[in-house]
N, C-alpha and C positions, 0 to 999 in steps of 0.2 A: 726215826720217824715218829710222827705224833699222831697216838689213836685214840679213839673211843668209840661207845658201843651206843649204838645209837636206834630209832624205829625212824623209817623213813615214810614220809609224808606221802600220802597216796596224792592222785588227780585234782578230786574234789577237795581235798582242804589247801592245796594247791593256789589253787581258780579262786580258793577264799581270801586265801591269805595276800593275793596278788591282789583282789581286788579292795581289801582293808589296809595292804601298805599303800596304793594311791588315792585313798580317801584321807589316810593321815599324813601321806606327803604332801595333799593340798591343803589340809586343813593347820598345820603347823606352819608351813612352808619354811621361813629362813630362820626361825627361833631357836633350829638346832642344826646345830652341823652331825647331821648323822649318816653312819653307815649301814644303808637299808642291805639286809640278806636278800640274794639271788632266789626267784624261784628253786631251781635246783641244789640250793644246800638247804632247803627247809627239810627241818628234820626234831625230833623227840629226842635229847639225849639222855640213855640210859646209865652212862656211868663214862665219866671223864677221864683219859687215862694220862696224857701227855707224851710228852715224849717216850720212847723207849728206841737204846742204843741199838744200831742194825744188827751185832750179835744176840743179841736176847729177843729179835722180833720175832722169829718162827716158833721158839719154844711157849712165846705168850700167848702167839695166834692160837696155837696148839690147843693150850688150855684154856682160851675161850669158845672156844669152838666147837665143844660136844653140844650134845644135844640140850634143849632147857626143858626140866622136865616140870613145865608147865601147860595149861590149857590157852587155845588162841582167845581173844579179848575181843571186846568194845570200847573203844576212849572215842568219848565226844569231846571236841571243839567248840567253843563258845562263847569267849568274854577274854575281852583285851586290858591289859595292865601295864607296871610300869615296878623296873626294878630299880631303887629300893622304893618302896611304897610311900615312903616321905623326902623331902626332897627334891636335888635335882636330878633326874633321871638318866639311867646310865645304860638302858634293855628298855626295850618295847616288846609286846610279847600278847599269844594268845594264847589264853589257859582252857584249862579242862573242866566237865562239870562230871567223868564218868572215866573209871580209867585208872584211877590212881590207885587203887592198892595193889593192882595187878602188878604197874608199874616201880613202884615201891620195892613190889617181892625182886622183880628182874635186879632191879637195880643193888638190892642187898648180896641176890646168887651172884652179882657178880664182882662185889665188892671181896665176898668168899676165893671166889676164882682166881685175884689178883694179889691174895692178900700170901698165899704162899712163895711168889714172886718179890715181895716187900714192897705192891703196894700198898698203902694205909687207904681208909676208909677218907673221905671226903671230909673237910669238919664241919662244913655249911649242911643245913638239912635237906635232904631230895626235894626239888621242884621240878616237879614235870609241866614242860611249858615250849612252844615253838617261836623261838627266837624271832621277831621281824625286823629290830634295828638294834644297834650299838651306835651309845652316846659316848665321844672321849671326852670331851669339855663340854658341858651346860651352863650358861651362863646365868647369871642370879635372877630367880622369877619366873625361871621354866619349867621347874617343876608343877606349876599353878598353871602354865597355860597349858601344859600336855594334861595336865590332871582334868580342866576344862574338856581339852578336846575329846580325851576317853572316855570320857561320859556320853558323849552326845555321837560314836562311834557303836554302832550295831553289828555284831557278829551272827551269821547265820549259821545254826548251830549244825555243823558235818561230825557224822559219826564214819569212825575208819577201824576196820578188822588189825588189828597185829595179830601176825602168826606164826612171825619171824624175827627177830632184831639182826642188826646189820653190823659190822666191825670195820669201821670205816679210817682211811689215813686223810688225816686233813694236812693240807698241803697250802702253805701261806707262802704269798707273792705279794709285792707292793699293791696288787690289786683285789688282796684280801686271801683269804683262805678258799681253797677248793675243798669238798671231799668227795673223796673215789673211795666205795664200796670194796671191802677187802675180801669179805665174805659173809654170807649170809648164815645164821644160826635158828634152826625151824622150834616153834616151842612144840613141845609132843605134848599130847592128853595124857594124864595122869589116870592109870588105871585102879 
């Protein structure tokens, strides 16, 4: 199965995000062949895991799954980008202005967590950010018309409580990835 640990998108940033991928799907329109994310897999992910063979999944659930002995947060929602930042564009995405070192910490406890397992740490550096599209081919020049269009796209700025992260199995089909919540992990107050 293929996991990661992920916060999942409340209502309101929801309703934002729906309403920001059909502002840039009309505003783009055929300049990319992209794969807009479902309302329902919009999600934060906090540490990527990948596959892991059906025998070693209970024992990893296991160990992700105590408790995080962190306090619940605030991360605001804000301002839409473009991964890699030059270029042609390969992620659409809306970032954070509030949030990130909380998310930072989760993401290192559980970099800890996995690492007795033999996963290794990531080598790309933590972006916390909520996916809205995946580009596979851009054709030359679009990186300048999506760089236009994100400019002139406004986010209204939703703030969402984490107080839990999720350990989700994503599950790909010809019609893209699902993911189904495996289990929820509550952050506790640090006394």
């Amino acid at each position: 199965m293929r996991l990661f640990v992920g916060a999942e998108a409340d209502e309101a940033i929801k309703r934002e995000a729906e309403r920001v991928i059909a502002e840039l799907r009309r505003r783009i329109g055929s300049a990319l062949n992209a794969r807009w994310v479902p309302v329902e897999n919009l999600h934060l992910t906090i540490r990527f895991i990948g596959h892991v063979p059906d025998d070693r999944a209970p024992a990893l659930l296991e160990a992700l799954s105590g408790p995080v002995g962190a306090r619940p947060f605030d991360v605001e929602f804000d301002d839409c980008g473009k991964f890699p930042p030059r270029g042609a564009p390969r992620v659409l995405w809306i970032g954070l202005s509030r949030g990130l070192p909380p998310l930072a910490a989760l993401h290192e406890e559980f970099n800890r967590r996995l690492a007795p397992a033999g996963f290794e740490p990531e080598s790309r550096p933590f972006s916390a950010h909520l996916t809205l599209a995946r580009i596979k081919d851009a054709p030359g020049g679009s990186g300048r018309i999506v760089d236009g269009v994100l400019a002139e796209i406004h986010v209204t700025p939703v703030v969402q409580r984490v107080d839990h992260v999720t350990i989700f199995e994503s599950r790909l089909s010809p019609n893209g990835p699902r993911y189904a919540p495996l289990r929820r992990v509550p952050l506790t107050a640090i006394s």
